[in-house]
N, CA, C and O of each residue as an XYZ file, in Angstrom:
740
protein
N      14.306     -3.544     37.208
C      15.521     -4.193     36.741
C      16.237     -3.315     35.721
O      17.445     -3.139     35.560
N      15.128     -2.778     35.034
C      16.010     -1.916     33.841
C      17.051     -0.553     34.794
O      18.269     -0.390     34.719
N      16.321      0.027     35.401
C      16.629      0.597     36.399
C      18.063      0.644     36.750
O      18.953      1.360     36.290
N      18.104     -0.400     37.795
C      19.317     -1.053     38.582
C      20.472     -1.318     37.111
O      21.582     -0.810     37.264
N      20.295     -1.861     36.134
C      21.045     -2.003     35.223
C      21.192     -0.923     34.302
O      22.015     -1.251     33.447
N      20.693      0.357     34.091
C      21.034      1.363     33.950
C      22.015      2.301     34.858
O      22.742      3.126     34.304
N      22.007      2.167     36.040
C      22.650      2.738     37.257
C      23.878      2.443     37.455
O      24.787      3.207     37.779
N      23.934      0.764     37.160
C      25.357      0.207     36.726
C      26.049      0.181     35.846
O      27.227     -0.163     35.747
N      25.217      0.614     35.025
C      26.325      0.663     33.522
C      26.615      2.166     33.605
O      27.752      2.491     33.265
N      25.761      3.161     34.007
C      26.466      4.416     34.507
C      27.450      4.752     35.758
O      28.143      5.758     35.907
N      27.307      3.545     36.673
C      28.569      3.496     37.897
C      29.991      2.925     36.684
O      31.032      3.581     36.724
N      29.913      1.913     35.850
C      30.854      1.485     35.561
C      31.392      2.645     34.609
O      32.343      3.284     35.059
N      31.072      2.878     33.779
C      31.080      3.865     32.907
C      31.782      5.449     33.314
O      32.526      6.175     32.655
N      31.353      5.567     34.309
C      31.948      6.677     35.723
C      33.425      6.171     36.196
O      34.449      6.821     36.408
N      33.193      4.939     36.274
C      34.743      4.368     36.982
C      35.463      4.233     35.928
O      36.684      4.164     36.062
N      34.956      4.176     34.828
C      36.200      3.397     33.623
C      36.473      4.839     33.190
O      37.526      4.975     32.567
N      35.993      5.568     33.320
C      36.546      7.196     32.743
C      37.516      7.578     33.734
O      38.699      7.800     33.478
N      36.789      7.677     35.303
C      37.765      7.848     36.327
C      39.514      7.441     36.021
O      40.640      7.935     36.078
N      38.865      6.317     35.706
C      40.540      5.538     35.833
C      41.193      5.886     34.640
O      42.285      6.448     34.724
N      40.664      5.624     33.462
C      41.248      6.849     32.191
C      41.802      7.997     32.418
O      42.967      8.177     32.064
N      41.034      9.056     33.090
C      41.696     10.120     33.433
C      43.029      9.987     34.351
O      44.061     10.446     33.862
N      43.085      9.463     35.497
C      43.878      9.189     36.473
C      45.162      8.168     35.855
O      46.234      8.086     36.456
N      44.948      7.586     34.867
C      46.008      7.020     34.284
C      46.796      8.472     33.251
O      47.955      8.888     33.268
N      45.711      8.885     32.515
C      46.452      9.665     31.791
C      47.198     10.805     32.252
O      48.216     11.277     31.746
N      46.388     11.305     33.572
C      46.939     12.278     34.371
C      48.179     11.785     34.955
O      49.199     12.413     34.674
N      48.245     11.035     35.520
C      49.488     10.061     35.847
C      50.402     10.139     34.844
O      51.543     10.473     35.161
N      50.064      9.818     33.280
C      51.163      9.231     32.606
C      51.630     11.332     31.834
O      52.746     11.734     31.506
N      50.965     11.733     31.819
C      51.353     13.245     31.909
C      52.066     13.570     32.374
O      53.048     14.085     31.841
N      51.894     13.413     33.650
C      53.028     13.874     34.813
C      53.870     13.826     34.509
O      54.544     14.815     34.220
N      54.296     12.489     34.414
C      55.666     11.512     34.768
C      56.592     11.847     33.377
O      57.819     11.908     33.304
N      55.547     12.050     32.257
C      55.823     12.682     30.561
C      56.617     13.621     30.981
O      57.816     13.753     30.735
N      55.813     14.393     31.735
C      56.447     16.047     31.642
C      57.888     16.288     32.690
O      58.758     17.159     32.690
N      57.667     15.150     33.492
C      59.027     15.421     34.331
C      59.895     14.314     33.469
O      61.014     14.510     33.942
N      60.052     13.262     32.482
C      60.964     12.862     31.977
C      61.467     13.819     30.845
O      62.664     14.086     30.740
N      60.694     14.233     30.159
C      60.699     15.377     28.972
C      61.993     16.692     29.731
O      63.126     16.803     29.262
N      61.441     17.614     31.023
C      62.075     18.523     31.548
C      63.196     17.703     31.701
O      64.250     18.296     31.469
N      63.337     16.181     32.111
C      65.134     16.184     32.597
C      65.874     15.794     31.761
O      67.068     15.638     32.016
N      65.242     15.481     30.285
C      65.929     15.161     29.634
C      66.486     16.756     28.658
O      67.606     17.131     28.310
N      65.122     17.354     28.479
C      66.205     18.719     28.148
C      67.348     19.793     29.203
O      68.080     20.728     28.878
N      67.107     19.217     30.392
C      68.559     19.933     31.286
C      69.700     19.060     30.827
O      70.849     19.485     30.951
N      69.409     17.555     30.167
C      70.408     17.023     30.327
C      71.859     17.063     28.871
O      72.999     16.638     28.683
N      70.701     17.947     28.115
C      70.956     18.567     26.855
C      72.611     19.588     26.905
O      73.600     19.596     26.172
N      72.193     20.421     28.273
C      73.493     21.314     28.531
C      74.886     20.389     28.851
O      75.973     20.903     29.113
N      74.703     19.302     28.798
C      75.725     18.910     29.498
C      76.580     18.210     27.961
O      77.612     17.542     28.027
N      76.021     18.485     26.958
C      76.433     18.068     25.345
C      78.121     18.764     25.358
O      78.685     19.476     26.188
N      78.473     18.321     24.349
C      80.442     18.518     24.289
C      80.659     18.607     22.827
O      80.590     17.613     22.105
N      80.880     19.606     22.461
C      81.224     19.652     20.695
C      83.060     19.952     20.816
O      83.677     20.906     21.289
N      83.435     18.934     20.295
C      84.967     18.985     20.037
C      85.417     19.778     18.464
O      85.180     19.314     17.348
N      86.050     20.954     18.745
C      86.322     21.470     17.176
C      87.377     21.377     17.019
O      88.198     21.494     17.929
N      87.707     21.103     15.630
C      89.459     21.427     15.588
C      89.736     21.426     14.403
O      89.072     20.862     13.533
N      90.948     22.184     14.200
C      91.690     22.359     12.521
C      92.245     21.347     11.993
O      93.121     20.640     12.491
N      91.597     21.227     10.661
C      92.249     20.074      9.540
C      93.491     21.266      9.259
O      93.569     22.495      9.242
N      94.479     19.972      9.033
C      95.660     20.905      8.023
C      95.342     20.498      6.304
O      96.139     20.692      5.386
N      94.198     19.995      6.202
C      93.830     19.324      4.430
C      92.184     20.447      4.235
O      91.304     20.881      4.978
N      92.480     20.489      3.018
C      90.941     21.095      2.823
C      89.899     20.426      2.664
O      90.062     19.242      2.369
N      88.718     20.865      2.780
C      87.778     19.857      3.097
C      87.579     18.895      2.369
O      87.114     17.936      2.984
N      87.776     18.695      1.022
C      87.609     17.360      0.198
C      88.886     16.412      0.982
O      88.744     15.280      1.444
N      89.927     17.093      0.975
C      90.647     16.100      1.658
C      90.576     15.864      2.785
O      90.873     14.712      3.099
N      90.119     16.920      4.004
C      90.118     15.869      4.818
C      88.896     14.672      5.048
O      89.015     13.730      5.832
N      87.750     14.920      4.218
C      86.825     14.040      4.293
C      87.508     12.554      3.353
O      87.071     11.421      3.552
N      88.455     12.817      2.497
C      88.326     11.667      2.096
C      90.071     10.846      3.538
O      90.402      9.701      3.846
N      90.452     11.829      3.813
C      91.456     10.641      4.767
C      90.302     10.438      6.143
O      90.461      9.308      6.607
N      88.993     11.376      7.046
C      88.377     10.697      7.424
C      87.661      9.299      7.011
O      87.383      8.306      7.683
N      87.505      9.562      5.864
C      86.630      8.420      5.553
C      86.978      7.430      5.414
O      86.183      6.505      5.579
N      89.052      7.036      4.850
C      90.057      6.221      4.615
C      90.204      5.060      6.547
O      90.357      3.886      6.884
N      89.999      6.605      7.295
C      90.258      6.110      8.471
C      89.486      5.664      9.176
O      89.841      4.885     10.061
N      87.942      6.089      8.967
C      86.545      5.376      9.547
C      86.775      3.678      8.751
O      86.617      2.732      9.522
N      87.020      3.447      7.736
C      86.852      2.186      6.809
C      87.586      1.223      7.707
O      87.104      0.205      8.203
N      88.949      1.726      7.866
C      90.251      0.804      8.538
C      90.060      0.831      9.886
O      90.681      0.053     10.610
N      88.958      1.956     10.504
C      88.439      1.361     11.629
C      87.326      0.314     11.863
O      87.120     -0.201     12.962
N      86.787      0.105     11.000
C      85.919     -1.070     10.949
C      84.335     -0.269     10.745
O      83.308     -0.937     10.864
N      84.280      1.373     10.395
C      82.902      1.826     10.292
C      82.249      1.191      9.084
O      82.668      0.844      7.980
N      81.106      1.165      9.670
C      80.367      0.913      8.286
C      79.641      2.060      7.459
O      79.555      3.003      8.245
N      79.188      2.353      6.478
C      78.577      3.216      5.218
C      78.829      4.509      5.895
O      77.937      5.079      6.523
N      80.165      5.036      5.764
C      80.916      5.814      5.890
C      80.075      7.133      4.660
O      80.389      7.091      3.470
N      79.198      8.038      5.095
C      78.261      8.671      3.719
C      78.602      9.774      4.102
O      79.218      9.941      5.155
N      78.141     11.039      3.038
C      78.107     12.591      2.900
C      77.291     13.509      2.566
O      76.827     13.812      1.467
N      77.108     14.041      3.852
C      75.704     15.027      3.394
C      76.935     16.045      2.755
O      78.081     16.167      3.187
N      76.395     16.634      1.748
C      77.329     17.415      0.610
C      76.219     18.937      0.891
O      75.469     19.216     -0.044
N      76.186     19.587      1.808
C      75.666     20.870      2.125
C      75.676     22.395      1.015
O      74.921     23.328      0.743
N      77.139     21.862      0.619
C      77.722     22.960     -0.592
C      76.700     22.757     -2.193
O      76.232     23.579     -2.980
N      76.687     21.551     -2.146
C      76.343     21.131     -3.445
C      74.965     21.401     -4.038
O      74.636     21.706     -5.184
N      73.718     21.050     -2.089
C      72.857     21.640     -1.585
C      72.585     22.715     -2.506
O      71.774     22.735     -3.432
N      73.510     23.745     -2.050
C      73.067     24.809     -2.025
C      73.107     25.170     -3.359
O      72.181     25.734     -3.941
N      74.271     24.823     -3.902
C      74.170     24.833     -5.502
C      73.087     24.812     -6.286
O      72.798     25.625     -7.164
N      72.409     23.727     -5.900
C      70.679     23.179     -6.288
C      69.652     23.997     -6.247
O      68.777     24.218     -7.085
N      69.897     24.570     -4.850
C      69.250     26.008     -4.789
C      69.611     27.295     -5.449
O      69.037     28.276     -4.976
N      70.546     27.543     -6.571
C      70.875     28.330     -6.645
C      71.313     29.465     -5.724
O      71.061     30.669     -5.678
N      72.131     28.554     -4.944
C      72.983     29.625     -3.512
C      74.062     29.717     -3.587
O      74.409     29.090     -4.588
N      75.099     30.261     -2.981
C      76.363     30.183     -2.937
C      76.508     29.476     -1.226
O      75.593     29.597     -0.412
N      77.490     28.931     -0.993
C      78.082     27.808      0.137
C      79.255     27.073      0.182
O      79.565     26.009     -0.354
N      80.005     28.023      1.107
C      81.301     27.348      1.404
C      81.429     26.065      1.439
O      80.284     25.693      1.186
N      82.220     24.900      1.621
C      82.364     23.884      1.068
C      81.620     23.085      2.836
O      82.169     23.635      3.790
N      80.877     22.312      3.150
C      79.860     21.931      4.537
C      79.727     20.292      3.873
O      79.121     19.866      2.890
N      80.403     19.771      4.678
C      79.955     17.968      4.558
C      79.511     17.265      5.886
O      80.624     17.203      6.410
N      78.945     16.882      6.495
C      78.156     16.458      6.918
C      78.596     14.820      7.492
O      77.566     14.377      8.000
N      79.569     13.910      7.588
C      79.963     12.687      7.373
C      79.080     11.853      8.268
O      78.949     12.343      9.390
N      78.387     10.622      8.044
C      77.373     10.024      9.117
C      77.928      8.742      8.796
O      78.019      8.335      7.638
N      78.444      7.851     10.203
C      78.893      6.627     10.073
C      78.688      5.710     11.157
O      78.356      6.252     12.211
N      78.801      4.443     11.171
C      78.629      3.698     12.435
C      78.702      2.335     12.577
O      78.803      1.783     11.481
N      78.688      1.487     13.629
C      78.812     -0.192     13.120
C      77.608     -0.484     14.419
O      77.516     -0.046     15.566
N      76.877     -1.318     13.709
C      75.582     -1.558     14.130
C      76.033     -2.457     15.399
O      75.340     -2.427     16.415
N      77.430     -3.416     15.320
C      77.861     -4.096     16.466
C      78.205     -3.228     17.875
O      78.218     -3.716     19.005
N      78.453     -1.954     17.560
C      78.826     -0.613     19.065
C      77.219     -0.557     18.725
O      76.726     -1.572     19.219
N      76.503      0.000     18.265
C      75.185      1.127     18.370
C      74.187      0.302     18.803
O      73.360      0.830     19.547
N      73.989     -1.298     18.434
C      73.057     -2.102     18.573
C      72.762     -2.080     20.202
O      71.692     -2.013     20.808
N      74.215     -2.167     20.702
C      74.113     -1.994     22.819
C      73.555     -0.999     23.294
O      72.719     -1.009     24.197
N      73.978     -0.064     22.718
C      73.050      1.473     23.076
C      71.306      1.102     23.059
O      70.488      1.339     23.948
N      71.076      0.410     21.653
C      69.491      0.486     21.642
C      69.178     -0.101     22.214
O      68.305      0.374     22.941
N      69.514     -1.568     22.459
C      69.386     -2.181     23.084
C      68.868     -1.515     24.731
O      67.722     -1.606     25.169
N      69.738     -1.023     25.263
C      69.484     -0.362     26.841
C      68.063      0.395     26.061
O      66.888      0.143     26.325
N      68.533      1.293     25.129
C      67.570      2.290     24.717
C      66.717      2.754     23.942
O      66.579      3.978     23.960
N      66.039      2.107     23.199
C      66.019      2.599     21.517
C      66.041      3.744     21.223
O      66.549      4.081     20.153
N      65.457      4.736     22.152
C      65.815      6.457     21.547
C      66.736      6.530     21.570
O      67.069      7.503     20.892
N      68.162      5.677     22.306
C      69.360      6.453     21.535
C      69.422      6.472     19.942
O      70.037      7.359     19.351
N      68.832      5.569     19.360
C      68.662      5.227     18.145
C      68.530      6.759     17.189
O      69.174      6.874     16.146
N      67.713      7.766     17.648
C      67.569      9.144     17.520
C      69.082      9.981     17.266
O      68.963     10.975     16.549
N      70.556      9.675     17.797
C      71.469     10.161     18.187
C      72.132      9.249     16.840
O      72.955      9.906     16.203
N      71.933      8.090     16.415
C      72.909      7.205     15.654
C      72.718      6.937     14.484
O      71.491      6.837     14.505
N      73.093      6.685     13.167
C      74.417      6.819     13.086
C      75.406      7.720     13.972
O      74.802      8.377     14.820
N      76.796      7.890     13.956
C      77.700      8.825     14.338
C      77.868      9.698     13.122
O      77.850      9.420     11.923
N      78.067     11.043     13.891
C      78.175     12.193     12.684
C      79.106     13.231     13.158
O      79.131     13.588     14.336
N      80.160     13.896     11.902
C      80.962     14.809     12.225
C      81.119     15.540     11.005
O      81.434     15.037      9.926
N      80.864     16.851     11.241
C      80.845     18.170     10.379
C      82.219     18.524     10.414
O      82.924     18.652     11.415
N      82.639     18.719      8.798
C      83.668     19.430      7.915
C      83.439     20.623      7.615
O      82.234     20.545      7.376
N      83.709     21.669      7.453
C      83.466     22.954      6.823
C      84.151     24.227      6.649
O      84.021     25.021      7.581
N      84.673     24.494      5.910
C      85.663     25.898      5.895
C      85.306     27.195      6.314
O      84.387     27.805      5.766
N      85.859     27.589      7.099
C      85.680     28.755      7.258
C      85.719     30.061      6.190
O      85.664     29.707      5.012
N      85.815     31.660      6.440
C      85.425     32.419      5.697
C      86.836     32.858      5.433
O      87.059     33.720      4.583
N      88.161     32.083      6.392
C      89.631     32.227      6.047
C      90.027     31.510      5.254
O      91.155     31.579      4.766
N      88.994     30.511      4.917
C      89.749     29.229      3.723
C      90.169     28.089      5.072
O      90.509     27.034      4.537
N      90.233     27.993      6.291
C      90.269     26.951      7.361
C      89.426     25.989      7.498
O      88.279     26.285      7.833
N      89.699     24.919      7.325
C      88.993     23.729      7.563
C      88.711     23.245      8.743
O      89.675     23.236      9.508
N      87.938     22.926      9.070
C      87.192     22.629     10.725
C      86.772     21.110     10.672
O      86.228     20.494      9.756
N      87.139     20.727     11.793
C      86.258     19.492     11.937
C      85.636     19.720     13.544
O      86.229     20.200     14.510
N      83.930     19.088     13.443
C      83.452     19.027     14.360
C      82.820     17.714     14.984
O      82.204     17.009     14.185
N      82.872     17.385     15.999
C      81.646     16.042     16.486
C      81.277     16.555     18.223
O      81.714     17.387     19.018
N      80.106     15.387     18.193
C      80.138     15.514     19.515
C      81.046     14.332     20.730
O      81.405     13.164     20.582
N      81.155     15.173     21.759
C      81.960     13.948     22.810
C      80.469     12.906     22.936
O      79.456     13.600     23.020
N      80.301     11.957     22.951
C      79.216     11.297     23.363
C      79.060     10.913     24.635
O      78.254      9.998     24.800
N      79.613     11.358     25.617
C      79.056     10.723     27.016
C      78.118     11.421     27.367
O      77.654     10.857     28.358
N      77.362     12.608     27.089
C      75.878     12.979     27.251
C      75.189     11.755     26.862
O      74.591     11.288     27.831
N      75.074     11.178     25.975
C      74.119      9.831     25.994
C      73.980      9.309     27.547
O      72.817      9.188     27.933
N      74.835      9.042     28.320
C      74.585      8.275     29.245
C      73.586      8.931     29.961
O      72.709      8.139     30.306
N      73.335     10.387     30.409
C      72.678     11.216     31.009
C      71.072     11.221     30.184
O      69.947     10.923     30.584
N      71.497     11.616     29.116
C      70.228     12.176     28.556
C      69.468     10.411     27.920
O      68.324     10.398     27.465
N      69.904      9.734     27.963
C      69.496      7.907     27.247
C      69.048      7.078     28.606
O      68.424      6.017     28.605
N      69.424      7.667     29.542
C      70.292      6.685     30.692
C      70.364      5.592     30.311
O      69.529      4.709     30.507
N      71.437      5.498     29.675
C      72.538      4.444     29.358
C      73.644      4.509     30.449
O      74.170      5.474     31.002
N      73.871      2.832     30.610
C      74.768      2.223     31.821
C      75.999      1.730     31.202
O      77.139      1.991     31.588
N      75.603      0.843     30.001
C      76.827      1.232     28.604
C      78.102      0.211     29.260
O      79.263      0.619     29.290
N      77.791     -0.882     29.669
C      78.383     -2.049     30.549
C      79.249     -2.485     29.127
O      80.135     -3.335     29.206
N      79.023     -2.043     28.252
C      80.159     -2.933     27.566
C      81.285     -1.851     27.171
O      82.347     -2.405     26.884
N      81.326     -0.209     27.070
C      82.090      0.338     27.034
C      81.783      0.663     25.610
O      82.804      0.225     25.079
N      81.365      0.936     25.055
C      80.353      1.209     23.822
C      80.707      2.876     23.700
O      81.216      3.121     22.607
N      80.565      3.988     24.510
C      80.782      4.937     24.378
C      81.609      5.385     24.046
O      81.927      5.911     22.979
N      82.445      5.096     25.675
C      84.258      5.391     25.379
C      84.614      4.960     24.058
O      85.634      5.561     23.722
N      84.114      3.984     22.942
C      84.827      3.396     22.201
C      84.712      4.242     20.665
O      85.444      4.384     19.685
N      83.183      4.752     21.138
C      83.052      5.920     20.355
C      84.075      6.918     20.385
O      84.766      7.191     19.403
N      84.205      7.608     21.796
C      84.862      8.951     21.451
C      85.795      8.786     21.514
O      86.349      9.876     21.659
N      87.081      7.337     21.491
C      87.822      7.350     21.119
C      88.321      6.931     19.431
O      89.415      6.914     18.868
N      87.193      6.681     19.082
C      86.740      6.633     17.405
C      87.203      7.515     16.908
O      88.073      7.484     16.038
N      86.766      8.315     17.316
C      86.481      9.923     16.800
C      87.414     10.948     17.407
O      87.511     12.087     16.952
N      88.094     10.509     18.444
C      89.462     11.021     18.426
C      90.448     11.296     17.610
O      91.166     12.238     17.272
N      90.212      9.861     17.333
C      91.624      9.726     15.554
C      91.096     10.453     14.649
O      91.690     10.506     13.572
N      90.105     11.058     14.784
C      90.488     11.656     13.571
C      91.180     12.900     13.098
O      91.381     13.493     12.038
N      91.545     13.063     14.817
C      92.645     14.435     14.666
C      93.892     13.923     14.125
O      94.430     14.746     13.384
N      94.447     12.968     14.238
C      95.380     11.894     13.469
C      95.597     11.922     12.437
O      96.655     12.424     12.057
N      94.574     11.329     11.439
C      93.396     11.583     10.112
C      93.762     12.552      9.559
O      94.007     12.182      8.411
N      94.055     14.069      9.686
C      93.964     15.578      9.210
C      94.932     16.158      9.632
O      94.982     17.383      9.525
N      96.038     15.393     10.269
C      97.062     16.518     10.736
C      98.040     16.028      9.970
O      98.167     14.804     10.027
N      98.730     16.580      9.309
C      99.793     16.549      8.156
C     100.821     15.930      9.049
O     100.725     16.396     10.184
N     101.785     15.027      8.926
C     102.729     14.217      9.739
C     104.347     15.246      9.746
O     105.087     15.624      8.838
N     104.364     15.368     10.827
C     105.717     16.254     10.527
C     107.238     15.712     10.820
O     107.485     14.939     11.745
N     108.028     16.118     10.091
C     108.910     15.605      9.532
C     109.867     16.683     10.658
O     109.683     17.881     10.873
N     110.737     15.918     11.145
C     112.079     16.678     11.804
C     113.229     15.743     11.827
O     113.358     14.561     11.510
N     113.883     16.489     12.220
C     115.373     15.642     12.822
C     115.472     16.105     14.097
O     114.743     16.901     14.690
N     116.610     15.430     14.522
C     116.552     15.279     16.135
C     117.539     16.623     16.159
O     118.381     16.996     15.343
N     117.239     17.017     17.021
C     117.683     18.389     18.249
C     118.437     17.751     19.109
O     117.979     16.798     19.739
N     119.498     18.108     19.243
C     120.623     18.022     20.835
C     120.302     19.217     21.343
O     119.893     20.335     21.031
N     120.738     18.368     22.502
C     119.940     19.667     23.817
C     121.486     20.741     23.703
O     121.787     21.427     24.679
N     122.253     20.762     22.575
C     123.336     21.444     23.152
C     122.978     22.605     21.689
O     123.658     23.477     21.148
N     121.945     22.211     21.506
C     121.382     23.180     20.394
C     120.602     24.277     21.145
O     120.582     25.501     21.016
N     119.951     23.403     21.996
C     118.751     23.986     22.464
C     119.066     25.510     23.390
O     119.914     25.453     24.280
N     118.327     26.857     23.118
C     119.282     27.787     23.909
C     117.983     28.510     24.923
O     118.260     29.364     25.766
């Protein structure tokens, strides 16, 4: 009897490893091919750049005027320059702006929680070595690819049209008078 019940607790013992392995080997796999498609899906990212006509304190503070009156919430500043200060470095003026409303981002997690990884929303200020002010973000419809997000409520688009305005935001309003076309040569 001891026997027979030694034999079985080494058959079971055999099978419960079996299936351990074969699960983990399994869940490896499937790791390594979600992992590979999610970094191809990386290339398909969109960085929108463009010139402030304000320098960077200003245009961060009319972004930030215009995230508020869009309804963002904790509109904050990574202060990169100031950074560096701390370190005893020198650093062109680099802000960092991270913002978002948990009512758009909550749908994303919802489908996803790793989009959660991507959110707040964030867009880089920073002058160039001409004294030019830059603004940067990303287009966000890579989320849908790289999250697979289906985004049924329009959550995205609503983003990157967020973040559109803010070329709006930084472009100095220009002032003309009207032209007759009998001007025009």
């Amino acid at each position: 009897m001891k026997k027979l019940i030694s034999i079985l607790s080494l058959t079971l013992l055999f099978a419960s490893c079996h299936i351990d392995a074969t699960v983990e080997k399994g869940a490896k796999k499937s790791e390594k091919k979600e992992t590979v498609a999610k970094e191809a899906d990386y290339a398909k990212t969109k960085f929108i750049l463009f010139k402030s006509d304000y320098d960077p304190k200003s245009t961060y503070q009319h972004m930030k005027n215009y995230l508020e009156s869009s309804g963002m919430f904790y509109p904050r500043v990574v202060d990169h320059q100031t950074a560096a200060k701390n370190a005893n470095m020198e650093l062109r003026p680099i802000y960092l702006m991270i913002f978002g409303n948990p009512k758009m981002g909550s749908f994303l997690m919802q489908e996803n929680p790793e989009v959660g990884y991507e959110l707040p929303l964030k867009a880089l200020i920073y002058e160039d070595h001409e004294g030019q002010t830059w603004v940067m973000y990303k287009d966000m419809n890579y989320l849908k690819d790289l999250y697979f997000i289906k985004d049924p409520n329009g959550v995205i688009d609503k983003m990157n049209t967020l973040m559109e305005g803010f070329k709006k935001a930084v472009f100095k309003e220009i002032k003309s008078s009207a032209i007759e076309d009998k001007d025009l040569k």
